[in-house]
MDTraj code that builds the backbone (N, CA, C; nanometers):
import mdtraj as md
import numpy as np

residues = "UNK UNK UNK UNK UNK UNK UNK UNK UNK UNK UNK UNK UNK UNK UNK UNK UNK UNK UNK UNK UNK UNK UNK UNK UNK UNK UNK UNK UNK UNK UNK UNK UNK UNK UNK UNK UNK UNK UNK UNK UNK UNK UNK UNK UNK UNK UNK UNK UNK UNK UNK UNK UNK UNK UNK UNK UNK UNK UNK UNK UNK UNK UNK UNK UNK UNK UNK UNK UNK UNK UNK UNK UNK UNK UNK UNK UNK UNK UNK UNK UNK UNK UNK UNK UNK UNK UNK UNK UNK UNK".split()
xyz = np.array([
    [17.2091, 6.7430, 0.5249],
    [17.1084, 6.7753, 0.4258],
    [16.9803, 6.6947, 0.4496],
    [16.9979, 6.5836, 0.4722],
    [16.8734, 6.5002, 0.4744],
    [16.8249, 6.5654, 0.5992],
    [16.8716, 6.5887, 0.7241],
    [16.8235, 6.6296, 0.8662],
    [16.7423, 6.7578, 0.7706],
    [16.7916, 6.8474, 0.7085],
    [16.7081, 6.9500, 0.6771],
    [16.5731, 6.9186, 0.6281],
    [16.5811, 6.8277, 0.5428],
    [16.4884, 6.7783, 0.4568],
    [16.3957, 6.7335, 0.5269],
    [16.4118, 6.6246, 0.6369],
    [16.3650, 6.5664, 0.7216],
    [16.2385, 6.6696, 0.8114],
    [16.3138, 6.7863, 0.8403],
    [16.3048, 6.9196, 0.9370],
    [16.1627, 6.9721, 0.8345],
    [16.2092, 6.9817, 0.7106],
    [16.1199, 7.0826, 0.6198],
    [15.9998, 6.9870, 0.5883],
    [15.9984, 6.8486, 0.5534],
    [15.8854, 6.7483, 0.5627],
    [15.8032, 6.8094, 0.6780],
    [15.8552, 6.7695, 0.8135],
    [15.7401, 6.7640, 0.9406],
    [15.7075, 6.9375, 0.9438],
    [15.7906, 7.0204, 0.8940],
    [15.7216, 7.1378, 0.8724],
    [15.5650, 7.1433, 0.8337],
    [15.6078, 7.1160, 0.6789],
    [15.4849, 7.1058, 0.5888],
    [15.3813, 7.0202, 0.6238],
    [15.4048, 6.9232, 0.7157],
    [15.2947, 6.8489, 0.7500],
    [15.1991, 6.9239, 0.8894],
    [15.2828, 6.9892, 0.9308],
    [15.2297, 7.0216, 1.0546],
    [15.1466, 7.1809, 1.0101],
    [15.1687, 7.2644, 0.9035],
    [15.1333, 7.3724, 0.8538],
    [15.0145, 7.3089, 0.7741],
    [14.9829, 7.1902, 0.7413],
    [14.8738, 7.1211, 0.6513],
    [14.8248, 7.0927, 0.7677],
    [14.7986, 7.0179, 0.8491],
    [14.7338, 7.0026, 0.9763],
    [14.6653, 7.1318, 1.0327],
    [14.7412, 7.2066, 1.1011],
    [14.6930, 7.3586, 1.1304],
    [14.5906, 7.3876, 1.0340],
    [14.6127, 7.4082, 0.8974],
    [14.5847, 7.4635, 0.7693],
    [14.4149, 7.4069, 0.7681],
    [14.4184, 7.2912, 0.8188],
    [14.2918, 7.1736, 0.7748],
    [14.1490, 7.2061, 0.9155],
    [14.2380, 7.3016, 1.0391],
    [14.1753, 7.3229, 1.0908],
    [14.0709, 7.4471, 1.0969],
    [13.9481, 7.4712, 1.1081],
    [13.8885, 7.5978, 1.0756],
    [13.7637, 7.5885, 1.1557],
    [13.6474, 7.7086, 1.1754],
    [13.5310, 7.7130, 1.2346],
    [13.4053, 7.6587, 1.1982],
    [13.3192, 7.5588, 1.2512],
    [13.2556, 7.4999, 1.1829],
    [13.1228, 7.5410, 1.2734],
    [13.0168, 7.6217, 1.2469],
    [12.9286, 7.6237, 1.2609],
    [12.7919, 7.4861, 1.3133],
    [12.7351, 7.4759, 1.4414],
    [12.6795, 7.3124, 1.4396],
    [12.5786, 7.4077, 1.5157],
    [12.4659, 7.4233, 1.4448],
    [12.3106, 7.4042, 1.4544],
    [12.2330, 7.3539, 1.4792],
    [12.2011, 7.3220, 1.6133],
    [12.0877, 7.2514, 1.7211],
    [11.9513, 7.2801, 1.6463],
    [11.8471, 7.2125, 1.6454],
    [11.7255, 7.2090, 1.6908],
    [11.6360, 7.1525, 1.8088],
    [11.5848, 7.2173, 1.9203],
    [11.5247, 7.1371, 2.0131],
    [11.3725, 7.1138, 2.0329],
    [11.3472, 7.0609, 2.0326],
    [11.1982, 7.0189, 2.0069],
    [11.1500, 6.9021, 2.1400],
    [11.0214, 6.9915, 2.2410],
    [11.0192, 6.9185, 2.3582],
    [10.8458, 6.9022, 2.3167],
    [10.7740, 6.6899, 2.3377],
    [10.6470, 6.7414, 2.2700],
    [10.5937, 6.6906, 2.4167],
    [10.4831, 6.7670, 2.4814],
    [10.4446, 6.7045, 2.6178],
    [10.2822, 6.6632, 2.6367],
    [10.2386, 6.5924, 2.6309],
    [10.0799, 6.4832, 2.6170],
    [10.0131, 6.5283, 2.7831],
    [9.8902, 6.6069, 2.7891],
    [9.8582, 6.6130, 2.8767],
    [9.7037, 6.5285, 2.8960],
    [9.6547, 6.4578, 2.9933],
    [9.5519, 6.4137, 2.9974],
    [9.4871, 6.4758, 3.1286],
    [9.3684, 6.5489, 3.0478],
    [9.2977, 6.6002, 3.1961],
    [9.1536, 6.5343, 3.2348],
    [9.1884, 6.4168, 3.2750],
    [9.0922, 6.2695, 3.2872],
    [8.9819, 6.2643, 3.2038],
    [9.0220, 6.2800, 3.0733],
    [8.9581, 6.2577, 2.9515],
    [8.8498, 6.3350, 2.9130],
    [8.8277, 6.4765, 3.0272],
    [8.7420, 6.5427, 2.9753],
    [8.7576, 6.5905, 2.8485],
    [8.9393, 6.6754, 2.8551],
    [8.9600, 6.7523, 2.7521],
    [9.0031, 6.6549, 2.6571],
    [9.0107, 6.5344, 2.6495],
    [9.1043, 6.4392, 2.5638],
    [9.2790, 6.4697, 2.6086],
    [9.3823, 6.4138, 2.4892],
    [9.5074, 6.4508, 2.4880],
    [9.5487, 6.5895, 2.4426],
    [9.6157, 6.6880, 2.5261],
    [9.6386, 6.7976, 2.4515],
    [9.8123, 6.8185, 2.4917],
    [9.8649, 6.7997, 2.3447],
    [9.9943, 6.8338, 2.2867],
    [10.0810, 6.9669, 2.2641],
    [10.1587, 6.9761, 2.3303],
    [10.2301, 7.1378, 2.3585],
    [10.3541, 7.0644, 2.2955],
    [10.4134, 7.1332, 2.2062],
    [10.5301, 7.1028, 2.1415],
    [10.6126, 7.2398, 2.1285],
    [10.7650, 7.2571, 2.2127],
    [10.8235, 7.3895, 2.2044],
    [10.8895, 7.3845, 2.1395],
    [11.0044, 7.4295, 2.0801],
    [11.1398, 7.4571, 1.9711],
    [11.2370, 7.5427, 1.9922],
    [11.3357, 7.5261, 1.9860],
    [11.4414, 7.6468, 1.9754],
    [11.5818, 7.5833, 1.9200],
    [11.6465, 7.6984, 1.8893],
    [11.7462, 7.6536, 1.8220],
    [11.8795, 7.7139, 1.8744],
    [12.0263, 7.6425, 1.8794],
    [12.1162, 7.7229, 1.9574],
    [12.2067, 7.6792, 1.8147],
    [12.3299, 7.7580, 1.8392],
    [12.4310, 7.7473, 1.7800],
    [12.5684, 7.7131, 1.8776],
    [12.6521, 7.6791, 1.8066],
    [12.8101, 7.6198, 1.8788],
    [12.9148, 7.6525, 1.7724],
    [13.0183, 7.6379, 1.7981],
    [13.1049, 7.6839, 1.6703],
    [13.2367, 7.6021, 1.7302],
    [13.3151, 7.4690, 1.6701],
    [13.3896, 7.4381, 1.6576],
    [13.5011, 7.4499, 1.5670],
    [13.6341, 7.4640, 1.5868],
    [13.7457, 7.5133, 1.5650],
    [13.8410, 7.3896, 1.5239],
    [13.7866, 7.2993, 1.4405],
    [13.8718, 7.1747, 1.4325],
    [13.8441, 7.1205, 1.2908],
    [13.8895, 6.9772, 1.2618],
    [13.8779, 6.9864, 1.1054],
    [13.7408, 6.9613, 1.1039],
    [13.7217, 6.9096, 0.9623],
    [13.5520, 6.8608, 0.9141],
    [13.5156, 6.7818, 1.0014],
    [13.5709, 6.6624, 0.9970],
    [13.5445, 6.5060, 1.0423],
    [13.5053, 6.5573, 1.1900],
    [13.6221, 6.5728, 1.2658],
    [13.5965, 6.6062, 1.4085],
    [13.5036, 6.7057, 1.4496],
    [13.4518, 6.7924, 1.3461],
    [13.3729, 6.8808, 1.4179],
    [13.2529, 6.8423, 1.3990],
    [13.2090, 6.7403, 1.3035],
    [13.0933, 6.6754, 1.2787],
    [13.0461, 6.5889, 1.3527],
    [13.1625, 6.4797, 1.3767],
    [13.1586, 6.4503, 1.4918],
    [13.0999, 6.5012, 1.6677],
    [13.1847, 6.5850, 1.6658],
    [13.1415, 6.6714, 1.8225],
    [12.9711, 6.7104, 1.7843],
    [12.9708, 6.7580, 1.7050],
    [12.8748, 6.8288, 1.6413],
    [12.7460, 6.7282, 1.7081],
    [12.7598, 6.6017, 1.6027],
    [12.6684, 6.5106, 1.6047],
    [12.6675, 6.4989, 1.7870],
    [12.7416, 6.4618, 1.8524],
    [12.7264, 6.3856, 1.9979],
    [12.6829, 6.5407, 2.0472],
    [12.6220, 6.6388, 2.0269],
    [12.5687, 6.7279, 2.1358],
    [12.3984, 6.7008, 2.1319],
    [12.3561, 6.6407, 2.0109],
    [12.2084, 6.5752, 2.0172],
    [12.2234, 6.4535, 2.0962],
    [12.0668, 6.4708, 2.1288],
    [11.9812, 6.3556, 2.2095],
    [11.8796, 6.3070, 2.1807],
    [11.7811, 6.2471, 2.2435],
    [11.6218, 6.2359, 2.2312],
    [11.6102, 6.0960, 2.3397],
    [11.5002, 6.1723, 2.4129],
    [11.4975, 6.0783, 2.5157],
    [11.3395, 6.1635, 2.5055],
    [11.2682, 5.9672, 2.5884],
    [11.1166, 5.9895, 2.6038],
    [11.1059, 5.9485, 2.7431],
    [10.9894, 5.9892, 2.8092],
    [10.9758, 5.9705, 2.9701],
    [10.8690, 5.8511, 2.9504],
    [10.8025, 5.7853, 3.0325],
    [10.7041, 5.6774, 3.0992],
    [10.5858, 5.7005, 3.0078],
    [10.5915, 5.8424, 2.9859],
    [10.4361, 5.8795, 2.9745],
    [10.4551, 5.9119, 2.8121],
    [10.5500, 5.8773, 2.7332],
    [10.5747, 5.9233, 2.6006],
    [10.5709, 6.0704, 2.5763],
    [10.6338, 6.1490, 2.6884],
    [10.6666, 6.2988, 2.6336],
    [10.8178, 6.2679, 2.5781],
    [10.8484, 6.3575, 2.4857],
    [11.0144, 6.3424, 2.4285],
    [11.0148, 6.5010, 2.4427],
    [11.1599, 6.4678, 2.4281],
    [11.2778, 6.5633, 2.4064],
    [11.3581, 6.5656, 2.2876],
    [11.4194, 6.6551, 2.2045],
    [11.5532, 6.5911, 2.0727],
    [11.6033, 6.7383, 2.0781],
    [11.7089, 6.6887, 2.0645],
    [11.8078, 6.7935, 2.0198],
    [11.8907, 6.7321, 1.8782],
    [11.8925, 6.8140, 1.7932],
    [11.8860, 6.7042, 1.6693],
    [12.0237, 6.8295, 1.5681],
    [12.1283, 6.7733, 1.5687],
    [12.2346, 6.9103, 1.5661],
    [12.3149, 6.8144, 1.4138],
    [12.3913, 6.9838, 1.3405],
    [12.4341, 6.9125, 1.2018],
    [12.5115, 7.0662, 1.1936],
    [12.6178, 7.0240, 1.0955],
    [12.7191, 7.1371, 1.1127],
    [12.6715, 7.1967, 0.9367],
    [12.6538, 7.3245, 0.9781],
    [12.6264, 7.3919, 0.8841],
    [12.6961, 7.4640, 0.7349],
])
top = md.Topology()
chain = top.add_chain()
for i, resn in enumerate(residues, 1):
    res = top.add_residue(resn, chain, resSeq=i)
    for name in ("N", "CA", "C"):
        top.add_atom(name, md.element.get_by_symbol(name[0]), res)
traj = md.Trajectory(xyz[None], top)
């Protein structure tokens, strides 16, 4: 009896696990801003692009927020152009 019991516990735990897992939508924004100097005739001129992607993780909250979060970046070059990818689960 207890072996059953035992059996029907790790059931239910493992059907709550499964259960906890679902699709989580994670929404990029990318935003690239680039500083051009054309030997100061024109001054600084700023081109800033955007786009946005989507991803869809299949895991619980925590972890997909997680993943979610580590697919952003932001990195700047020498010359202070950046990059970001700036992502959050929807």
């Amino acid at each position: 009896m207890k072996k059953i019991l035992s059996l029907f516990i790790v059931a239910l735990l493992a059907i709550a696990f499964v259960s906890c897992k679902k699709d989580y939508t994670c929404k990029c924004n990318y935003t690239s801003t680039y500083s051009y100097d054309y030997g100061g005739v024109l001054g600084v001129v700023t081109t800033t692009q955007t786009s946005t992607t989507e991803k869809t993780f299949n895991n619980s909250k925590k972890k997909a927020e997680s993943d979610c979060k580590s697919e952003g970046y932001i990195t700047t070059d020498e010359d202070g152009n950046t990059k970001k990818m700036d992502c959050t689960i929807q």
